[in-house]
N, C-alpha and C positions, 0 to 999 in steps of 0.2 A: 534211709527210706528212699527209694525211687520211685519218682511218679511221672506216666504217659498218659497222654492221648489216644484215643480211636474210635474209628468211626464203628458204631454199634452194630453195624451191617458185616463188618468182616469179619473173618473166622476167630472164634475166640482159641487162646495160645494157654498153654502151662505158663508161659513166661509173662501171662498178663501180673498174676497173683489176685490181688483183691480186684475183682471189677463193679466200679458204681458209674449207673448211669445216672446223669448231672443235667437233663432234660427236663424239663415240667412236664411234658407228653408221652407217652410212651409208642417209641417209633411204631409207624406204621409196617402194617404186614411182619412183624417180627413175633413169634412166640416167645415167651419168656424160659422156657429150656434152651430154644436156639440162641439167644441173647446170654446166656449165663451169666447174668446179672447177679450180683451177693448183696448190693445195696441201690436204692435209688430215692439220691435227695435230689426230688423234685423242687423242694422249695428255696436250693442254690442258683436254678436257673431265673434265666433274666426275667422280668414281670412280662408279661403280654403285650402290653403299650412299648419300652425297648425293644421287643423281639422283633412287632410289626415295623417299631422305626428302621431299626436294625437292617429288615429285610428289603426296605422299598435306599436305603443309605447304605450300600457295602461299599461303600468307597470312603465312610467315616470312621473308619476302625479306632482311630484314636480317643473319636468322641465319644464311641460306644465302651471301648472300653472304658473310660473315665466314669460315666454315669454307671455302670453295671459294678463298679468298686464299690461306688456310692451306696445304691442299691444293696449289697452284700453287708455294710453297717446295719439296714434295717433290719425289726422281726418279721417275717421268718427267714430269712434270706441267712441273719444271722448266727442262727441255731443249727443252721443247715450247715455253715461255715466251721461252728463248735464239733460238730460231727465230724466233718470231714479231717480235719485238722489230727481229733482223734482217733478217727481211721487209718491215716494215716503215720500216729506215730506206732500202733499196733502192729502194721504190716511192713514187711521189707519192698514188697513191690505196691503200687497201685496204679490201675489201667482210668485214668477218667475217659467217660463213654459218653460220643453225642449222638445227633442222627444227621447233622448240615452236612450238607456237600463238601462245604468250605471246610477244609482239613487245617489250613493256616490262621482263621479268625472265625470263632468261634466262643462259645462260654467256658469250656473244658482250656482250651487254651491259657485265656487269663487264670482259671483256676490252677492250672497247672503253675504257671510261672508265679501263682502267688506262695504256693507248696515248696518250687524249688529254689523261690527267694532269688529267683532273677530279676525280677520285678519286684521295685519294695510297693507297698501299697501305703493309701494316704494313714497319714495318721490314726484315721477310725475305722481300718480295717486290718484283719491279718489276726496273728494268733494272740499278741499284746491286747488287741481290742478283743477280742474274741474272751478270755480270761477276763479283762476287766468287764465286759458284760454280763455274763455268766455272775462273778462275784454281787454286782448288781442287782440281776433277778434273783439270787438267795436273800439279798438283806430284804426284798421287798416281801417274801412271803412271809 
């Protein structure tokens, strides 16, 4: 599996393969035929409260990332993470799509590097937590 970045405003590629946008919002001014979107978990992107800190601190990249790890343990954040995970072992390519200017930090970013295991994540995140939650929420129903 291979998984990129890209900002959801440029030309969608053959060589995207699976494209999901990984925004809560759906970019402005864009159609969804122009966008060629196939999936969008909105509930992987950062909460509202990180995103506004996010936006007024982009010189905190590290602390943003740290806490949006965090974040990706809780529900729905989680679930979104179960998805993606499984989208990802489906497909040979996936394009994660954002709308930020910021091409180098951003949410798709850490999600990518948690996909291509360049970044290990903390303990209670990733595809180990991800299965151990999932098994979780069966024993409870």
């Amino acid at each position: 599996m291979a998984v990129a970045v890209k900002r959801v405003y440029e030309e969608p590629a053959p060589t995207d393969g699976l494209r999901v946008l990984v925004d809560r919002l759906w970019p402005r001014g864009l159609s969804k035929e122009t966008a060629a979107v196939a999936q969008w978990l909105r509930h992987l992107a950062p909460s509202n409260e990180l995103r506004r800190w996010f936006h007024a601190h982009p010189e905190e990249w590290v602390t943003f990332r740290n806490r949006y790890l965090k974040e990706l343990c809780q529900t729905p954040a989680s679930t979104g993470l179960d998805e993606l995970y499984r989208l990802a072992r489906k497909h040979k390519q996936v394009t994660l799509l954002f709308a930020s200017k910021n091409m180098e930090r951003n949410n798709a970013v850490v999600l990518c590097d948690l996909l291509n295991g360049m970044r290990k994540p903390p303990s209670s995140a990733g595809a180990g937590r991800s299965a151990q939650a999932r098994k979780q929420r069966r024993g409870r129903s």
